[in-house]
C-alpha positions in Angstrom: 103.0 143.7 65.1 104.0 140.6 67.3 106.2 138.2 66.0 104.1 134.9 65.9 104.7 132.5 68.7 106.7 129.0 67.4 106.2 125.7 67.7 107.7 122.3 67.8 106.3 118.5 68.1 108.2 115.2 69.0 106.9 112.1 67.9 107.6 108.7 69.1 106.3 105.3 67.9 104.3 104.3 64.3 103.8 105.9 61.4 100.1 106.5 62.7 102.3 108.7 65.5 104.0 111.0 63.1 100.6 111.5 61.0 98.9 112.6 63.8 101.6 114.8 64.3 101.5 116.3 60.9 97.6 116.8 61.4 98.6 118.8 64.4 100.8 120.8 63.0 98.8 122.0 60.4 96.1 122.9 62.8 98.5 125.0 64.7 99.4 126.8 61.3 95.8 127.6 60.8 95.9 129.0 64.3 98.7 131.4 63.8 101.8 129.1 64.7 104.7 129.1 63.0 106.4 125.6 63.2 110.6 125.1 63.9 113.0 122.5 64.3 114.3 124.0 67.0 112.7 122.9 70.2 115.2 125.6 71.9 113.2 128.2 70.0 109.6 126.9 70.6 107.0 128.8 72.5 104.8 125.8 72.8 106.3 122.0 72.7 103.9 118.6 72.4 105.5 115.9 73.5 103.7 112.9 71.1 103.9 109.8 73.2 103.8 105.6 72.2 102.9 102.8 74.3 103.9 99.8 72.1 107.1 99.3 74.5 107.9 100.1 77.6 111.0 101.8 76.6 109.0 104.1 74.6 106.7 105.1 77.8 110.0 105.4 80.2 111.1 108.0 77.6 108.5 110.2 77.8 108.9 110.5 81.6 112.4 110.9 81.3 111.7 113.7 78.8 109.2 115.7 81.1 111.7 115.8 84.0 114.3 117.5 81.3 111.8 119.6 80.2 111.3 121.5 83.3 114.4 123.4 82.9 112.9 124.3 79.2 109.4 125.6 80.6 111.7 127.7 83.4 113.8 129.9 80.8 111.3 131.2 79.3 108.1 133.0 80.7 104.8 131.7 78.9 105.9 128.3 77.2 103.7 125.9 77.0 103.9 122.2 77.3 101.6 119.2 76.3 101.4 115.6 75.9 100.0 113.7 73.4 99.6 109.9 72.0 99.1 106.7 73.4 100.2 107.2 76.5 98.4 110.4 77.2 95.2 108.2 76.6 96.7 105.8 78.8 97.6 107.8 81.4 95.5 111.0 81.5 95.3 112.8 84.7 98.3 111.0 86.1 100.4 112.8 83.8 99.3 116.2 84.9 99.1 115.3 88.7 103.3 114.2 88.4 104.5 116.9 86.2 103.0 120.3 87.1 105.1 122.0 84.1 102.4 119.9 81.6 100.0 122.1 80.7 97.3 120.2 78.9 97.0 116.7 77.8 95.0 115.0 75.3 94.5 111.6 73.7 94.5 109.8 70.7 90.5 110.8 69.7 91.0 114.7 70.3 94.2 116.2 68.2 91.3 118.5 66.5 90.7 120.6 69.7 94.7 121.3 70.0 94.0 124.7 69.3 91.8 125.2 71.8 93.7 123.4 74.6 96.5 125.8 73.6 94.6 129.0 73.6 92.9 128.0 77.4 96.9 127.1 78.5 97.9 130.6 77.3 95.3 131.6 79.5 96.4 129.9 82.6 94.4 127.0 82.3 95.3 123.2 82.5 93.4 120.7 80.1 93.0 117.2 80.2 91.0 115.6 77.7 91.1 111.8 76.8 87.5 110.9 76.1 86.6 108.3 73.4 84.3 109.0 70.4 83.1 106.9 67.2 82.2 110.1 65.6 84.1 110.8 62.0 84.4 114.6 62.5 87.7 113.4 64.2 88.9 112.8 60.5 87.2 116.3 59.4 90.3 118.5 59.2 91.3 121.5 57.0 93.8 121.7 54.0 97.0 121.8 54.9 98.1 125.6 55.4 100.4 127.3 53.0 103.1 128.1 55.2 103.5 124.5 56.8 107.1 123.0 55.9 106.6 119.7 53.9 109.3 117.4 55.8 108.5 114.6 52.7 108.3 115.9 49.4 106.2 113.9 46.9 104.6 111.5 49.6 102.2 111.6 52.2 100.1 109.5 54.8 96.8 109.1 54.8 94.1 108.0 57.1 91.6 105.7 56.3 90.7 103.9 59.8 91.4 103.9 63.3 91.3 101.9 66.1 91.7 98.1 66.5 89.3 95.3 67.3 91.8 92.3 67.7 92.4 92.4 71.2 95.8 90.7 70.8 97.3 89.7 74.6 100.4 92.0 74.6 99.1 94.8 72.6 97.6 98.0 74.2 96.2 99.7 71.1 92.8 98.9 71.4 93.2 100.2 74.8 94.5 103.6 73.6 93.1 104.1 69.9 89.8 102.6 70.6 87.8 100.6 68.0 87.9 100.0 64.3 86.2 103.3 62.9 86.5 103.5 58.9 86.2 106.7 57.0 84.0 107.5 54.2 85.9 106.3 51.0 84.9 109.2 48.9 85.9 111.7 51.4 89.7 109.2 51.2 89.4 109.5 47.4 88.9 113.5 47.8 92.1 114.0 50.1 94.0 111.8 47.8 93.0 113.8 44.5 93.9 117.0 46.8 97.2 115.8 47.7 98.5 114.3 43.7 97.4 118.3 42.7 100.0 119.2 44.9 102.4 116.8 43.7 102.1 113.8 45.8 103.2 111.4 43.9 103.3 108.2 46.6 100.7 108.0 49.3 100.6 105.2 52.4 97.3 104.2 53.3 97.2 104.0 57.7 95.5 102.1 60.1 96.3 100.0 63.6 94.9 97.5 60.8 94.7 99.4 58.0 93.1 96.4 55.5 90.7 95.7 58.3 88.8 98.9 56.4 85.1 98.3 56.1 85.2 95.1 56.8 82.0 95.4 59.2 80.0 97.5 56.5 80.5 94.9 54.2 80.0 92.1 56.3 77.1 93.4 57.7 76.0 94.3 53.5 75.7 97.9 54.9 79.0 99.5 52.8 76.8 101.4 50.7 74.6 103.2 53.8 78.3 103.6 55.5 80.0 104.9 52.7 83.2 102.7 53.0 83.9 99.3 51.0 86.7 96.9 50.9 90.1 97.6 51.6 91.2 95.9 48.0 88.3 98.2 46.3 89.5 101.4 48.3 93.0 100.7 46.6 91.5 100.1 43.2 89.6 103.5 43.4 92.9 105.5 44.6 94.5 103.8 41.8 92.7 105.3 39.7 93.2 108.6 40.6 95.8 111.0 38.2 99.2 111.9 39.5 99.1 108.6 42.3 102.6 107.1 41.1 102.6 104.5 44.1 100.8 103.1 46.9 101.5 101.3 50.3 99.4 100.4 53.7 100.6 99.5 56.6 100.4 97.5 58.7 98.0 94.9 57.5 96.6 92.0 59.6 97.4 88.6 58.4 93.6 87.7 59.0 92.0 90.0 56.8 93.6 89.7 53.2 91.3 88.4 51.0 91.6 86.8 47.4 90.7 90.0 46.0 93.7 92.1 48.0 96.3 89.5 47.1 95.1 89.5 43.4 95.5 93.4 43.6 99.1 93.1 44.1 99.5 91.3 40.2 96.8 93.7 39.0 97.3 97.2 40.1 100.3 98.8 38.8 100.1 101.8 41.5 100.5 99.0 44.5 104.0 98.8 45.7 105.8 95.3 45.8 105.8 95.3 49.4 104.3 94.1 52.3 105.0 94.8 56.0 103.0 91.4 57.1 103.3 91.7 61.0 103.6 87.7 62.1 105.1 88.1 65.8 105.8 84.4 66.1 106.4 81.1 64.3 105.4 79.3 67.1 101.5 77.7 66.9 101.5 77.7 70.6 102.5 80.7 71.2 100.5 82.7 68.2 97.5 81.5 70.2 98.5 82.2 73.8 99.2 86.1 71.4 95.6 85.0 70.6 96.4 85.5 66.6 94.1 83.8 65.1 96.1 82.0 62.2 99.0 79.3 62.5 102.5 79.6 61.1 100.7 77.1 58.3 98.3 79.5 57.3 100.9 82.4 57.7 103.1 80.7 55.3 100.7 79.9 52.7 99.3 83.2 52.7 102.9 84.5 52.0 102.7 82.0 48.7 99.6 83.3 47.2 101.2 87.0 47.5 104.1 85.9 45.8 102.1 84.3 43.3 100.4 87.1 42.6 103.7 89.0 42.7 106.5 87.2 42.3 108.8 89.9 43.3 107.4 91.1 46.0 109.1 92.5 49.3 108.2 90.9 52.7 108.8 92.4 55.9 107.5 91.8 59.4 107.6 92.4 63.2 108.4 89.8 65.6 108.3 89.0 68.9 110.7 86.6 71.3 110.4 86.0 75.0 106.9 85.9 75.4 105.7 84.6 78.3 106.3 80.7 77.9 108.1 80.8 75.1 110.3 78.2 74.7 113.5 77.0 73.3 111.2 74.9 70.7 109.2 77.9 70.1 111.5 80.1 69.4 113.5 77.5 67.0 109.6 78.0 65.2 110.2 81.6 64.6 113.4 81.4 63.2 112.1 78.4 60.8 109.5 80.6 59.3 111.8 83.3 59.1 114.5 81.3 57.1 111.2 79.5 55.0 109.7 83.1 53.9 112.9 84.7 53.3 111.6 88.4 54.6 114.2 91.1 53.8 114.1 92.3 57.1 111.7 92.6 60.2 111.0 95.0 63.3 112.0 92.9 66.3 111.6 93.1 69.9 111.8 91.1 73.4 108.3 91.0 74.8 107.2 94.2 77.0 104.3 93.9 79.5 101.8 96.1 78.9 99.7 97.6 81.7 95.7 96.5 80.8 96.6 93.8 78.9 95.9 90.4 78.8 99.6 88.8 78.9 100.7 91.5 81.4 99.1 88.7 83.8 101.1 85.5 82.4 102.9 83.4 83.8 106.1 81.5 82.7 108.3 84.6 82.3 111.0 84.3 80.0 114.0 85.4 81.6 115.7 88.6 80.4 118.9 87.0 79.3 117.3 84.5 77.7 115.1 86.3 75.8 118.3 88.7 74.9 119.7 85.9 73.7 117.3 85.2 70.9 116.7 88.7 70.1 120.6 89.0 68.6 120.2 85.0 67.2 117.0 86.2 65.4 118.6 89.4 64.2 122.0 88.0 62.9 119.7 85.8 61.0 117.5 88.8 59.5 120.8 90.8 58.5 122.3 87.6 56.8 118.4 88.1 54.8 118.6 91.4 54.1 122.3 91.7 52.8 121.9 88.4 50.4 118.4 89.7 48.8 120.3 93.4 48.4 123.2 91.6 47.0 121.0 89.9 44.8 120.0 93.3 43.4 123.1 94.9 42.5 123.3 95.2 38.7 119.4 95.6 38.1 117.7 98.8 37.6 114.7 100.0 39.8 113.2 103.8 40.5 113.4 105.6 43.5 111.4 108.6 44.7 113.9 111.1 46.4 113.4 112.0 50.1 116.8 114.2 50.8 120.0 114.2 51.4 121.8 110.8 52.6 122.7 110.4 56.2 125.7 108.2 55.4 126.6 109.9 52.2 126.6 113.8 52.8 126.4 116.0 49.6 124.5 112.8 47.7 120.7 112.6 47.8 118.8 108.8 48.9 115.5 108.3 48.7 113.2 104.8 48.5 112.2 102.2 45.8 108.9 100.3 45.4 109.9 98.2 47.4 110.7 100.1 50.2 114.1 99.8 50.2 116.6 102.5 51.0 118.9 103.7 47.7 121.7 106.3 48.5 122.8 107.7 44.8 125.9 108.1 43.9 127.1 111.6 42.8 126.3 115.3 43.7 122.6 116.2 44.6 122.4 118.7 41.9 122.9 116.5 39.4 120.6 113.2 40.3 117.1 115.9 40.8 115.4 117.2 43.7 113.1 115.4 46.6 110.0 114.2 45.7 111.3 113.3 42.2 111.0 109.8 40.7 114.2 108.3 39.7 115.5 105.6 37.2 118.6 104.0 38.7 121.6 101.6 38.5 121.8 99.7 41.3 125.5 99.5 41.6 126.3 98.3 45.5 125.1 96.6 48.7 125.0 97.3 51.7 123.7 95.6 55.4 121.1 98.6 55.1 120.6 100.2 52.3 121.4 100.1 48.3 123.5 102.5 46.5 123.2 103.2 42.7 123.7 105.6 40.0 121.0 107.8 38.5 119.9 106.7 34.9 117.1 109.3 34.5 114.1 111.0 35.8 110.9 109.2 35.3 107.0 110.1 35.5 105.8 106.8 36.3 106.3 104.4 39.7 107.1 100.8 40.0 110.5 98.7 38.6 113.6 96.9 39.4 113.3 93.5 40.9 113.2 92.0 44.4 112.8 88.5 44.4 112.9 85.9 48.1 116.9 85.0 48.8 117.5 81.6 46.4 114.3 82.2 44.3 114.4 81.7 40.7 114.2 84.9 38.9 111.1 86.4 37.2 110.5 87.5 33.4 109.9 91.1 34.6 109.3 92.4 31.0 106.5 89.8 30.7 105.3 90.8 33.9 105.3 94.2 33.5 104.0 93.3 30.5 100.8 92.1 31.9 100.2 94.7 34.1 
């Protein structure tokens, strides 16, 4: 009998990225793959590509040109290209790099398989088509043998695509339009994945609490199957074994009074929000064409924390856009300093090809916009270090991921509010991944929070994690209430 050929994925960019990976994986399981680590020992390697920075494009090509010496040393291997770019670039990809052996885009990880099976034949594939259709969500169970790299959570899907159209983004370029999945057929993978002991699940999307928002708008959510994003949460809720939930990454413009109440109501909803705001700046939010102003921002920022006083904040920003200016950028770092996020992802502008801002004028110059970049970050770690300070000595539970990479030997997983907690002591002795924690938060760090284990625990949520200088909260009264 022939040993079964192996394979191995990289993934670059979003969460949404290293889903679709996953989804891949298991479909190359079901079709008699065996998945490794090693790339060195892969038969077939799939490059997963992003396009949200240029950096993250120049990589792939700098990856392809290595790779040729890996499709030379061994007879038969098979390489392909996946992701944003390979939607973005298609044939382009196959005419430069004659070792790539099929390509395919962000609408068509289900025909993997066959892609594979026509490369094994001699054939090269490209396909990139577009399609509204939900059999792209239709996949099977996840196969038996497939490694489970995060014990006790898992992604799920519950739209794709992006209608915003925002100047410097590409997405709806390269994952096409909103398309929302059926919510029972959501509620079914979710029931599916706490029997197997999923205890914490993210909810995805390019704007994941824009889900349904055209079926119910158009009072057709009933005839579509979906509803709104607050009542998909509610219903997961609801489900046994579901310790936590998160989503990401919302769109400022679509939480409604019933999704901010949902954070003071549903138990199951973790503390935290990743709030994408890209800019402080009025003028520049609507030269981004983001259609709210740092006003509305800020006050919708309130009402979440009203809702939840203790909630986490988190965002991405943005500096050097085109025209951005001194005053501008002295903006972003006011509503930074006024909202008091814990931390952010942050990045000097990229031009994107296809989009709107590519075309701009009034470049910011490189320096400049370098410049700000490490002003704006010194500012976010000053953030981050006072609010974990302002932790140490309170008591929150964390669900165990594996070992530390700062702390070999220990274990470090991630609280509700997705913080990183290293544990003190020996692995043995604190539990295994995908186990919920009680712990002692006994130290601080610039990135990450170290505490001692109290005790295993069945249920999710804890701890506190108010804004830098807030007053603190009655959490037995609120948890009370809950």
């Amino acid at each position: 009998m022939a040993p079964k050929r192996r394979f191995h994925i990289r993934t670059y960019g979003c969460q949404m990225n290293v889903h679709d990976a996953e989804k891949v994986a298991n479909l190359l399981s079901h079709a008699g793959w065996v998945a490794t680590d090693d790339d060195g020992a892969a038969d077939l390697l799939v490059v997963n590509t992003c396009s949200i920075r240029e950096k993250a494009e120049n990589r792939l090509y700098t990856d392809l040109g290595l790779l040729r010496e890996w499709k030379a040393e061994r007879p038969g291997r098979i390489l392909g290209v996946a992701g944003c770019v390979a939607q973005q670039e298609g044939d382009t990809i196959l005419r430069r790099f004659r070792t790539v052996d099929f390509v395919y885009g962000t609408h068509n990880l289900r025909l993997v398989p066959t892609l594979v099976a026509a490369a094994e034949q001699g054939e090269r594939s490209l396909r990139i088509d577009e399609t509204r259709s939900l059999e792209r969500f239709d996949l099977p169970e996840r196969h038996p043998d497939l490694p489970d790299a995060t014990p006790g959570r898992a992604f799920v899907t519950v739209m794709e695509g992006c209608d915003m159209f925002c100047t410097f983004c590409v997405v709806p370029n390269t994952r096409g339009r909103e398309v929302s999945r059926k919510a029972v057929d959501i509620a079914e993978e979710v029931a599916a994945l706490a029997g197997r002991g999923v205890r914490e699940i993210t909810l995805l999307g390019q704007t994941v609490n824009a889900y349904g928002r055209h079926d119910v708008r158009r009072g057709k959510a009933a005839q579509a199957g979906t509803e709104s994003f607050a009542a998909l949460v509610r219903r997961l809720a609801a489900i046994p074994g579901i310790a936590r939930i998160r989503y990401t990454s919302p769109h400022p413009a679509f939480f409604d009074d019933d999704l901010v109440r949902a954070h003071g109501e549903v138990a199951a909803l973790c503390p935290h929000v990743h709030l994408p705001a890209q800019s402080g700046s009025d003028r520049v939010l609507e030269r981004m064409r983001r259609p709210y102003t740092s006003a509305e921002y800020r006050a919708l920022t309130e009402s979440l924390r009203t809702a939840r006083p203790d909630i986490a904040l988190t965002t991405d920003l943005i500096v050097g856009f085109p025209g951005e200016t001194d005053a501008d950028f002295r903006e972003t770092l006011a509503l930074v300093r006024d909202v008091g996020f814990v931390d952010a992802y942050t990045f000097k502008y990229s031009p994107r090809p296809g989009t709107k801002a590519a075309v701009l004028s009034e470049a910011v110059d490189p320096a400049l916009a370098q410049e700000r970049l490490a002003e704006l970050q010194e500012m976010l770690r000053s953030l981050t270090m006072a609010a974990h300070r302002a932790r140490v000595g309170s008591e929150t539970e964390v669900l165990l991921e594996g070992g530390s990479a700062r702390r070999p030997g220990q274990l470090s997983g991630r609280d509700p509010y997705h913080r990183v907690v290293n544990l003190t002591g020996r692995a043995e002795a604190a539990g295994r991944p995908g186990d919920l924690v009680r712990v002692h938060l006994v130290e601080a760090t610039p990135r990450s929070l170290i505490g001692e284990p109290v005790s295993s625990v069945r249920g999710a949520g804890g701890g506190k994690f108010l804004k830098p200088g807030a007053p603190t909260a009655d959490e037995k009264g609120r948890n009370a209430r809950l």
